[in-house]
N, C-alpha and C positions, 0 to 999 in steps of 0.2 A: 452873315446875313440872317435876319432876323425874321422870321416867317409869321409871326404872329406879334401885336403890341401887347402891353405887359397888361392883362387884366384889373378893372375895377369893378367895383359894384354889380350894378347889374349884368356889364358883360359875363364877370364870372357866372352866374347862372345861365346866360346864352350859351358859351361852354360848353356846360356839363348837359345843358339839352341837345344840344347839335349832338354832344360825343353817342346820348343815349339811341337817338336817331339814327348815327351809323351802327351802333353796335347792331339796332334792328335787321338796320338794310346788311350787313355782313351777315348774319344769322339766317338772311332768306334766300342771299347767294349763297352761302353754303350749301343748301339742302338742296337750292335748285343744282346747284353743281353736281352736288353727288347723284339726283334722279337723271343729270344730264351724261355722270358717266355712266351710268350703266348703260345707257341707250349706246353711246361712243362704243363702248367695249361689247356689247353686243353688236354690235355692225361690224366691231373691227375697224372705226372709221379711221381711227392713225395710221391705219398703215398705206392710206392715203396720200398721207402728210407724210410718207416714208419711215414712221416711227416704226419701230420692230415691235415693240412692245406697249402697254399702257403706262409701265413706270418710265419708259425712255421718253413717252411723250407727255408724261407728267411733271420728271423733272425736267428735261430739255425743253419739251415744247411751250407747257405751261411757268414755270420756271420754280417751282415750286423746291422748296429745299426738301431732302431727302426725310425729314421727320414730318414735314407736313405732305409730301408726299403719299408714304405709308399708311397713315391716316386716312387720306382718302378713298386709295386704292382697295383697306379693308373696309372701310364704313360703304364702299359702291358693292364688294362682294358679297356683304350682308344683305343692301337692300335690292340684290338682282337675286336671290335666294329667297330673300323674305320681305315682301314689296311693301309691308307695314313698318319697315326700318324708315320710312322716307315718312310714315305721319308722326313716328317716334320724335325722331329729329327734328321737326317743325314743332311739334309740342314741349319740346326742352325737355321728353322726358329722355332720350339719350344724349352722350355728345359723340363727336367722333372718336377722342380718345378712349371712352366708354366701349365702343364697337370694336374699335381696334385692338381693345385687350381681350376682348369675347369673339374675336372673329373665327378663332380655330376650332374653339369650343361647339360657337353655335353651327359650323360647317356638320360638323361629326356628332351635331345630337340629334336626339331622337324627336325629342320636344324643345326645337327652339322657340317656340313662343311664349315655352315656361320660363326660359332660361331670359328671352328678350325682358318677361314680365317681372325676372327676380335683378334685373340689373335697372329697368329702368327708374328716374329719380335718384339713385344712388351716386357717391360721390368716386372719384377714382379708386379711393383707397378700399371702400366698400366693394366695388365692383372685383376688385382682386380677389375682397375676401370669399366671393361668390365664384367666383372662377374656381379658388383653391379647395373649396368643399367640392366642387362639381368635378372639377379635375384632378388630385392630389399628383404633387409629382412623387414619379418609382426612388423608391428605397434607395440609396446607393451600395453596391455589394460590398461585405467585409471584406478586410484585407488579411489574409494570414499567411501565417510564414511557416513553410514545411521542410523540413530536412529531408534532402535525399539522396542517397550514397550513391556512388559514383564508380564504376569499375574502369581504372584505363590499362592495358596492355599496353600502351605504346610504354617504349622506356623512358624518354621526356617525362613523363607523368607518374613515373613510379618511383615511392621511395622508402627510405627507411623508415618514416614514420610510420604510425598504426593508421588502419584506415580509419577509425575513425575525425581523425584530423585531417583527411582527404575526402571528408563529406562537403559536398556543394551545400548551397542555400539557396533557394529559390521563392519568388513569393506570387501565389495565386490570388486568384479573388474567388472568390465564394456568394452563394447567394444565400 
């Protein structure tokens, strides 16, 4: 079945105006969504609707898949936190996935406004690179390897060799 006739001429510019149109209207339920969960999640209003949770009544109720999900759950944490996330998002100067990667960040700072101001307009890959100055992640600790000699009395464990060929090996981490 065929949903659409094959494009000519002018249609194709009806098209690409209609698509620009939704894209609008998509772009202004989004923002209204997200001011609408915060309100939801502030009431608690799922647990109405028997949801346990806002991600159970995100993906279940709403049916959202689990990556658009996430998404929204943190761009609603952000803008119930910092109620200028919701003019951010209507002005394109965040997007959801933008928030979603800054939502920890901006939880635990001290200046999220600086941090909202240094991400907004920026592209995903940008907005990492703002995260990872702001946040650097911890060192991983070295790994080394210590000898350490071993006394066994038991007679199972004792033998003619010298001890030092009956030293164990062990490996710690270190910071």
């Amino acid at each position: 079945m065929q949903l659409f006739p094959p494009p000519t001429g002018r249609c194709k510019l009806k098209i690409t105006s209609r698509l620009s149109e939704l894209r609008k209207a998509e772009h202004e339920n989004t923002v209204q969504i997200v001011a609408a969960l915060v309100l939801c999640d502030r009431e608690r209003a799922y647990l109405e609707l028997g949801f346990a949770s806002m991600w159970a009544y995100l993906t279940e109720g709403l049916r959202y898949s689990n990556g658009a999900a996430a998404r929204r759950l943190k761009a609603m944490r952000c803008a119930a936190r910092f109620p200028q996330v919701i003019d951010l998002l209507r002005d394109h100067r965040v997007n959801l996935s933008s928030l979603a990667k800054a939502e920890s960040l901006l939880t635990e700072s001290r200046s999220a406004a600086d941090l909202l101001d240094r991400i907004a307009g920026k592209s995903a890959a940008e907005v990492e690179k703002v995260i990872a100055v702001a946040k650097p992640r911890p060192t991983r600790p070295k790994e080394r390897v210590a000898r350490v000699a071993v006394k066994h009395e038991d007679p199972l464990f004792t033998s003619n060799e010298p001890a030092e060929s009956r030293v164990s090996v062990r490996t710690t981490l270190t910071e």
